[in-house]
N, C-alpha and C positions, 0 to 999 in steps of 0.2 A: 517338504517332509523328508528328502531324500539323503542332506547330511544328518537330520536326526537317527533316523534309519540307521544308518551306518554308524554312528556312536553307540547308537544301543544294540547293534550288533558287536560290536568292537568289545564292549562293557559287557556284554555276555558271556565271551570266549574268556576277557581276566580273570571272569568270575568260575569260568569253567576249569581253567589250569589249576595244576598243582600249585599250591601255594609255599612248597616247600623248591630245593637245588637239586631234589633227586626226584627222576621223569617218577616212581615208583615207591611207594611205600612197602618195604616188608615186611607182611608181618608175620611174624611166629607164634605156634604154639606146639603144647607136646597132641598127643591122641588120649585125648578126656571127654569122649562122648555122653550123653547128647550135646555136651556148647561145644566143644572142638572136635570136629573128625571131618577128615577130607573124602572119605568114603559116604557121609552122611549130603542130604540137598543143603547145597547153600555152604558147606563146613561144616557145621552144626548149627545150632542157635548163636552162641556168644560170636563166633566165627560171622555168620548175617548179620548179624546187630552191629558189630564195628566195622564192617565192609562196606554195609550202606551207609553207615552214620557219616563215614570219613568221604564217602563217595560224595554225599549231599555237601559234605567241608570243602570240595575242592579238591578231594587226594583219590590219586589211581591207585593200586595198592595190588600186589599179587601177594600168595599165603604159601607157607610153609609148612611140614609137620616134624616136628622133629624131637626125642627126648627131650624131657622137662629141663635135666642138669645143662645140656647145649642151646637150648632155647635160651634161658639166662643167661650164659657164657656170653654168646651172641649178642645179648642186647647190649649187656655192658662193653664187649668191645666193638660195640657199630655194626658189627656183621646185620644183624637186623636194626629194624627201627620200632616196632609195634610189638609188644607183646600184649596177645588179646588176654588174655583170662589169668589175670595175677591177683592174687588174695594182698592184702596191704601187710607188710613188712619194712620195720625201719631199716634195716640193712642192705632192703631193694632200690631206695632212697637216693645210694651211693651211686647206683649206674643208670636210675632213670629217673621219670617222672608220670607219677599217681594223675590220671583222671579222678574225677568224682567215681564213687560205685553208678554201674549203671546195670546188674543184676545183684539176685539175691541168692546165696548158699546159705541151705542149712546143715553143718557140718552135724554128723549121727556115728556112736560106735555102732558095731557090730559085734555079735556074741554067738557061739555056739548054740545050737537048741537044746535047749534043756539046762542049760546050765545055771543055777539058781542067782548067780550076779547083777546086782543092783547097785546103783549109784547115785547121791546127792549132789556131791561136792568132790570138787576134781583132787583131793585130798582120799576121796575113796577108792580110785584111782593107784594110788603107788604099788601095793600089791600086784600088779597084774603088767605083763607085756605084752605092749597094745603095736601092730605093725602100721607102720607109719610109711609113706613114700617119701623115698630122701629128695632133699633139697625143695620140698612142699613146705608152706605158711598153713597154719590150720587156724590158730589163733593166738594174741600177744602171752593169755594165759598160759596155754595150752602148750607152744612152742617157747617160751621162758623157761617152764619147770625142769631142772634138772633132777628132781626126785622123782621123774616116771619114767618106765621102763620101753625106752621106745626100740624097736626096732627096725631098723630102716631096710626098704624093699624098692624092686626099681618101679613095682606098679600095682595097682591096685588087684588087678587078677594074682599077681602072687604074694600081696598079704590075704584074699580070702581064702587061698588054697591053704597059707599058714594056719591059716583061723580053722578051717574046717579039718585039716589033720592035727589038729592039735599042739603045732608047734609054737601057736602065741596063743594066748586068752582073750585079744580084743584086736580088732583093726577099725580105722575111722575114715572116714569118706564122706562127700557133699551125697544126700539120699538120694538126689534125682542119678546122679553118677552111680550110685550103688546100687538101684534099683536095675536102669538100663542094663550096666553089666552083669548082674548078675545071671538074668536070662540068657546071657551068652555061656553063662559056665557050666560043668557037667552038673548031671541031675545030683549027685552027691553034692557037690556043694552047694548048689541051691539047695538044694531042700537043707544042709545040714548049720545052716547059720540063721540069722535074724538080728533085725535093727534095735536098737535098745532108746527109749525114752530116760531119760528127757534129752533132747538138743545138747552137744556138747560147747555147740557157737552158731552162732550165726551171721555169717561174713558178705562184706559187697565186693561181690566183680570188679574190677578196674583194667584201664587198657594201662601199660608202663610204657613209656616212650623214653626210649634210649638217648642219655644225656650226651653221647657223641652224634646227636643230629642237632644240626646248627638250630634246626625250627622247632626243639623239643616243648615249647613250651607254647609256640603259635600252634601247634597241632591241637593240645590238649585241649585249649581254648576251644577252638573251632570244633573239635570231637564234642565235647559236653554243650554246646549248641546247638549242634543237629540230631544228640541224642532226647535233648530237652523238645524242640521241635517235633521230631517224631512220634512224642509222646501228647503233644498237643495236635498233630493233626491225626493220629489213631494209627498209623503205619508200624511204629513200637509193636503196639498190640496185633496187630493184623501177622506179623512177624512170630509172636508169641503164639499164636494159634496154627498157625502152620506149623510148627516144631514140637505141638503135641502140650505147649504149657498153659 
């Protein structure tokens, strides 16, 4: 029994290494709580979700936090390897590579209280200057139209302060993100906004794996396996419920 022993410990440990040439996966994101913040347990949720998933593939992995516009920067020229929480964008395409979604955003504008604004169709939309975070994917319509008035901000606490003094008419955000932060902002501006119906989009999560790592495409693979896995032995969920979802 004792050369068996020793191959299936042997076979244990390949399976345990990184499967990639780097001891360490990077991964980045910007501070988008509740799924990314390094102040929060775990990162956030998306931040847990792709640390164990990658963990169960084989990959060590430490996290970064950093601006959204240098997070990108990063992936496309190698600086990192992992970007958790990217909305899908064809342009992203060019410096990495899409997992499957493996969460769900429901992208929501936000409006002033009181303010009589209603909307069917993203054509009801052009009238109004909606603050947007730059170098953010919201959605292919959404981010396409060049007949809306977007205004670009470096983060979501200073498009609701735009929104709540009046300096734009609309700012948009994933709800579970707009909710959390909101509670962080002064009591004027919570109290002086509100989410608007209907759904602007509704977008999946994906990790982006930097096409300057040799293994960009074995990761992805092995990431969407352990994330599928997780979901069959109930650790997904058990993850979701810790994080308050």
């Amino acid at each position: 029994m004792r050369p068996l022993l020793c191959a299936l410990g042997l076979l244990g440990v390949l399976l345990a290494v990184p499967a990639s040439g780097h001891d360490r996966l990077r991964l980045v994101a910007d501070n988008w709580p509740p799924f990314t913040d390094s102040a929060m347990p775990g990162g956030g949720l998306a931040t847990s979700l792709v640390s164990t998933a990658l963990a169960r593939a084989g990959y060590a992995s430490g996290y970064e936090e950093v601006p959204w516009a240098r997070a990108l920067m990063g992936i496309g020229e190698g600086r990192y390897d992992v970007l958790i929480s990217a909305w899908y964008n064809d342009g992203r395409k060019l410096i990495g590579q899409f997992s499957k979604g493996y969460l769900s955003n429901r992208i929501r504008l936000l409006k002033r209280k009181g303010d009589t604004f209603s909307y069917k169709n993203q054509s009801d939309l052009y009238p109004y200057s909606i603050a947007v975070v730059r170098d953010y994917a919201y959605s292919p319509a959404f981010d396409g139209d060049t007949r809306l008035h977007k205004v670009e901000v470096r983060n979501f606490s200073t498009a609701v302060r735009m929104l709540a003094a009046g300096r734009v008419n609309l700012a948009v955000e994933d709800e579970y993100v707009a909710r959390y932060n909101l509670q962080r902002e002064p009591q004027d501006v919570r109290d002086g906004v509100t989410l608007v119906e209907p759904l602007l989009a509704e977008n999946t999560l994906h990790i982006l794996v930097s096409l300057k790592h040799p293994d960009h495409q074995q990761i992805v693979e092995r990431f969407e396996q352990a994330i599928a896995a997780m979901k069959a032995d109930g650790s997904y969920a058990r993850l979701m419920r810790q994080h308050g979802f």
